[in-house]
C-alpha positions in Angstrom: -139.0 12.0 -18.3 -138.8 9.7 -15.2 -141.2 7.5 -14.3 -143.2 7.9 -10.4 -140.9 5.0 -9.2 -138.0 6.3 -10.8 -138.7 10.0 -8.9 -139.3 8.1 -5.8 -135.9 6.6 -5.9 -134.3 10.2 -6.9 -135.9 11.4 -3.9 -134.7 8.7 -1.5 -131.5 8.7 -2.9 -131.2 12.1 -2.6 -132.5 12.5 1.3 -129.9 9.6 2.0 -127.3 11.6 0.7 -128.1 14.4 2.7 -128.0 12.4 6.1 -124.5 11.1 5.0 -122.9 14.6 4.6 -124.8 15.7 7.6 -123.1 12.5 9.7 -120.0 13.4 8.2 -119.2 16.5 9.3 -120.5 15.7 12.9 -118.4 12.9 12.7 -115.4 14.7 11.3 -115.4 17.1 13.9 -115.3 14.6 16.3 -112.2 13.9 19.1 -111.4 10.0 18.1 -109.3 9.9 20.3 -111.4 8.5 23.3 -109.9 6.6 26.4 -110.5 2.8 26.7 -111.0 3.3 30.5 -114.0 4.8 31.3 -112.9 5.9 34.3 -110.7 8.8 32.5 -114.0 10.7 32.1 -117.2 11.8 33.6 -120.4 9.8 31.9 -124.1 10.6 31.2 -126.4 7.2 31.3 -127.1 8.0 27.1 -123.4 6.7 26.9 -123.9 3.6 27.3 -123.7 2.2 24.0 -120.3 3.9 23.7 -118.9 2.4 27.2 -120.3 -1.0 26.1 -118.2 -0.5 22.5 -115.3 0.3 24.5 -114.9 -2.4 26.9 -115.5 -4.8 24.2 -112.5 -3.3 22.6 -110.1 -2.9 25.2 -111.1 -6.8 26.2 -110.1 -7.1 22.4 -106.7 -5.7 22.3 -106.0 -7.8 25.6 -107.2 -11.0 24.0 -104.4 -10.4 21.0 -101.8 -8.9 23.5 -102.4 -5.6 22.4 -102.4 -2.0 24.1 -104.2 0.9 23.7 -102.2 4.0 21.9 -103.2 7.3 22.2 -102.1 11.0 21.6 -99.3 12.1 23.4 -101.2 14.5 24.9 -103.8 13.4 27.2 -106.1 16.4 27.9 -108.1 16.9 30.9 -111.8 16.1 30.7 -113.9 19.2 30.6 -117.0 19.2 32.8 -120.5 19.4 31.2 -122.4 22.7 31.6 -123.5 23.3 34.8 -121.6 20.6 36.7 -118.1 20.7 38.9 -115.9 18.3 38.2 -114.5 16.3 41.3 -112.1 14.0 41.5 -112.0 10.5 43.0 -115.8 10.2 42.4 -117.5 6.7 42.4 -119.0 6.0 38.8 -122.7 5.5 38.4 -124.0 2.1 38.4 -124.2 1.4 34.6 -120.6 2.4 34.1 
């Protein structure tokens, strides 16, 4: 028999588990392949965080004289529901 502390942890550990195979197979069934320049795609303001991450990396692969690979294939960005997408727009502020 387990004790109350020893059930707690089963609990914990097994609610922990469950957010990592939930995160996995969001993450999983992500596109990695992102582009460096932000400019390649439309942005919300929530996407900060990840423009932030990417400049710092680009500005990391220049410092070591390294360049950004990607897919051969470069596929267009699709618009979010409900807006056009237009070219030669002017990025928002934050980006």
């Amino acid at each position: 028999m387990f004790s109350s502390v020893q059930r707690k942890c089963i609990s914990i550990i097994a609610f922990d588990r469950q957010v990592t195979l939930e995160d996995q197979r969001v993450l999983e069934s992500t596109d990695y392949d992102v582009p460096l320049d932000i400019k390649a795609e439309q942005h919300m303001f929530t996407d900060k965080p990840g423009i932030i991450m990417r400049r710092k990396l680009a500005a990391l692969l220049k410092a070591h004289g390294e360049v950004e690979v990607r897919r051969s294939r470069d596929p267009e960005p699709t618009p979010m529901v409900g807006q056009t997408q237009k070219r030669g727009r002017s990025s928002p502020p934050w980006v």
